[in-house]
Backbone as CSV, one residue per row, in Angstrom:
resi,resn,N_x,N_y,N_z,CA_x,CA_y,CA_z,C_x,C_y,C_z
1,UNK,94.900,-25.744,-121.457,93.852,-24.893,-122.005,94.498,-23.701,-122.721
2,UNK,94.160,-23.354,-123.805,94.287,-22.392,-124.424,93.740,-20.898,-124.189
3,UNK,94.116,-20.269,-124.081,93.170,-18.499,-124.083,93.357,-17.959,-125.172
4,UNK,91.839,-17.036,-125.144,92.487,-15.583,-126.163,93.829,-15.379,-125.577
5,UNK,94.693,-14.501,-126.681,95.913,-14.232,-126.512,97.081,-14.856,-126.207
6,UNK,96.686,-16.066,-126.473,97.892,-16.790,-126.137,98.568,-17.350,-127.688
7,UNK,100.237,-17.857,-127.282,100.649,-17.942,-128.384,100.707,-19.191,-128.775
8,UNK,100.525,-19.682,-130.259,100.352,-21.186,-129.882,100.698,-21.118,-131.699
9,UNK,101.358,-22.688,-131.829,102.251,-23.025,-132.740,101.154,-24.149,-134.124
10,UNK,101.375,-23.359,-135.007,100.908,-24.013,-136.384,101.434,-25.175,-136.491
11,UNK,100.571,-26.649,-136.541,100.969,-28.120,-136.541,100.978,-27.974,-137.767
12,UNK,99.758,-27.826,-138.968,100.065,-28.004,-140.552,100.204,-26.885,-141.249
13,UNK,100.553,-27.214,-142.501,100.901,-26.350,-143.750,99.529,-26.102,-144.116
14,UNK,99.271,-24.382,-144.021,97.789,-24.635,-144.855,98.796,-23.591,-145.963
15,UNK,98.507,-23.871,-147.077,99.588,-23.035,-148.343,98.459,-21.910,-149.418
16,UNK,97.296,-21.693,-148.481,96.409,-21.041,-149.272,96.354,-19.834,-148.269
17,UNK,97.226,-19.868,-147.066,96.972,-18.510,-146.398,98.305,-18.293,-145.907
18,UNK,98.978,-19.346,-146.846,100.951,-18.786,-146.792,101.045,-18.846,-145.963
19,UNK,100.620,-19.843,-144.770,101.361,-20.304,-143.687,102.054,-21.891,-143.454
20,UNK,103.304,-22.178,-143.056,103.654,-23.361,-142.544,103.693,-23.876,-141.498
21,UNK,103.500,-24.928,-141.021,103.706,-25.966,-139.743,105.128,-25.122,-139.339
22,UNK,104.630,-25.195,-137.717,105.580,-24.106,-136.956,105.718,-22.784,-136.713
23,UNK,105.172,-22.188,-137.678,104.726,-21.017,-137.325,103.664,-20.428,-136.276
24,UNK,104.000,-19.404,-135.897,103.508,-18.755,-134.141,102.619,-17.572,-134.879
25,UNK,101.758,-17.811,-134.071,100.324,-16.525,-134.169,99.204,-16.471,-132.783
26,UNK,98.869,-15.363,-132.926,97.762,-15.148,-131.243,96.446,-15.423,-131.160
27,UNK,96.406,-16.027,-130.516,94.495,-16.989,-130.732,94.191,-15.371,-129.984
28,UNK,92.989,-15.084,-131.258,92.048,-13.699,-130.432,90.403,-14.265,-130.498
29,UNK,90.270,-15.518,-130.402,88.883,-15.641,-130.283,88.971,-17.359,-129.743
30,UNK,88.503,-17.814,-129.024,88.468,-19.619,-128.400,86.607,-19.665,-128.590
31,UNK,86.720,-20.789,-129.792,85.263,-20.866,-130.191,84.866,-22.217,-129.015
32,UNK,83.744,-22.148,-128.832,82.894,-23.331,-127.869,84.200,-24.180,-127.100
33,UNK,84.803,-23.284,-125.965,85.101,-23.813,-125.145,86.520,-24.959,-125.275
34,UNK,87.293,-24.027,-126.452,88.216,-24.802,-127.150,87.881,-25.938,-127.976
35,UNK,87.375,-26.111,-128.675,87.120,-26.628,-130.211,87.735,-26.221,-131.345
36,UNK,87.807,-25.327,-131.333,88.808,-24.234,-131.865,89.182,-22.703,-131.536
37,UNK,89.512,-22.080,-132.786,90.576,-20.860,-132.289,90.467,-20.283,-133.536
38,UNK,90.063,-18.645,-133.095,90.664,-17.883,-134.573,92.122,-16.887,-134.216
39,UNK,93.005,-17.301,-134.981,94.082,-17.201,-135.149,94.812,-16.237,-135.434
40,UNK,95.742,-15.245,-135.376,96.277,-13.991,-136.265,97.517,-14.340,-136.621
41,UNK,98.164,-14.236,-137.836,99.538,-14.437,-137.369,100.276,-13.748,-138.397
42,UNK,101.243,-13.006,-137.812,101.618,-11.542,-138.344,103.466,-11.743,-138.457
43,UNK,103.362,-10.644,-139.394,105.340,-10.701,-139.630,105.780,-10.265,-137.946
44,UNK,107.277,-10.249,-138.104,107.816,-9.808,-137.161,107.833,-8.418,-136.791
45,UNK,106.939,-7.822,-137.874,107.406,-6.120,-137.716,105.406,-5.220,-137.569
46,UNK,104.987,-6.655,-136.872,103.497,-6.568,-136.543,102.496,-6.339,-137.824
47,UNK,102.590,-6.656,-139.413,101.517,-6.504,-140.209,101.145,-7.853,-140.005
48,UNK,99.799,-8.042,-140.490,98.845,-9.263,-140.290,98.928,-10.081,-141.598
49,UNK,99.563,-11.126,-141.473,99.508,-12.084,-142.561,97.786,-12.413,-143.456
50,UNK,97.382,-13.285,-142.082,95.792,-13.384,-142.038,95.575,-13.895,-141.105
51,UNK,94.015,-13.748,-140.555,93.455,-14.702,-139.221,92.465,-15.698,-140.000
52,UNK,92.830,-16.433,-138.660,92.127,-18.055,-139.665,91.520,-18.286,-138.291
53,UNK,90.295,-19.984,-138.968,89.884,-20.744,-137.585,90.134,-21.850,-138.155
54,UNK,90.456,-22.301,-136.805,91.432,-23.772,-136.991,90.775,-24.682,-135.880
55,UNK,90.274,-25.867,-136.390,90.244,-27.009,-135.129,91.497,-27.001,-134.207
56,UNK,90.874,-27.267,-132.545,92.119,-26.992,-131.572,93.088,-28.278,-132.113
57,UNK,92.998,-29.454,-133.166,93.591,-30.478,-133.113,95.149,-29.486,-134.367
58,UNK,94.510,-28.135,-134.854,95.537,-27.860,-136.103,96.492,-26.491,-135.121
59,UNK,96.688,-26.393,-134.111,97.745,-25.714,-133.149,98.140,-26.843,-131.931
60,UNK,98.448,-25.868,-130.895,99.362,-25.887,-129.669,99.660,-25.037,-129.079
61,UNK,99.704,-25.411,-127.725,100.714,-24.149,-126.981,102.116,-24.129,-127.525
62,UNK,102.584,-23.050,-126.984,104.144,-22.667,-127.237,104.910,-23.171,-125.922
63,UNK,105.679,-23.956,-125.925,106.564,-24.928,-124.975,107.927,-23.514,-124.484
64,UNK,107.661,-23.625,-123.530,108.703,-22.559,-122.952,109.982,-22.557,-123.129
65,UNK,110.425,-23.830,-123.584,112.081,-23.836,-124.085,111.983,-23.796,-125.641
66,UNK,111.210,-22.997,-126.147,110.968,-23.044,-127.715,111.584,-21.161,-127.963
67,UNK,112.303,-21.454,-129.501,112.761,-20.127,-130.304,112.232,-20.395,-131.197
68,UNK,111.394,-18.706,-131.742,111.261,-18.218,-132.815,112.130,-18.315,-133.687
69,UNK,111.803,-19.095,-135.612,112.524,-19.220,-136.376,112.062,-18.398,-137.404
70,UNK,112.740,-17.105,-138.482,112.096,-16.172,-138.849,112.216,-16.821,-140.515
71,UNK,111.131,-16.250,-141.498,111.037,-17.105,-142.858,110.253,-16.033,-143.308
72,UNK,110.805,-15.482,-144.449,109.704,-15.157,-145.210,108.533,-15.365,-145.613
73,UNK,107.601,-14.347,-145.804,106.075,-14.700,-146.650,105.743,-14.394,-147.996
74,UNK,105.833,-15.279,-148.968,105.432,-14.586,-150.009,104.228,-14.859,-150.306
């Protein structure tokens, strides 16, 4: 199960809100009981890229033997 605030990992490329598959952001809203999730996902130096809602099928949890890989946003 997913919560608000938890961190959970971008499965696809959406390229209209400059994000890629793999990228980490904080679910701040779990719509109907996990169906989905609205999303934040911010540089490393805390500004907000954008928040999105995503079917729970377009994330994941974050697997505890997992590292942050850092990439620019343009």
């Amino acid at each position: 199960m997913i919560d608000e605030l938890d961190l959970v990992v971008l499965k696809r490329d959406l390229p209209a809100e400059r994000l890629a598959a793999g990228d980490v952001g904080t679910v701040v809203l779990v719509h109907r009981h996990g169906e989905g999730y609205e999303v934040e996902f911010t540089t490393l130096s805390g500004d907000t890229v954008t928040v999105v809602t995503l079917d729970a099928a377009d994330v994941r949890p974050v697997e505890p033997r997992e590292i942050v890989h850092a990439r620019a946003v343009r």
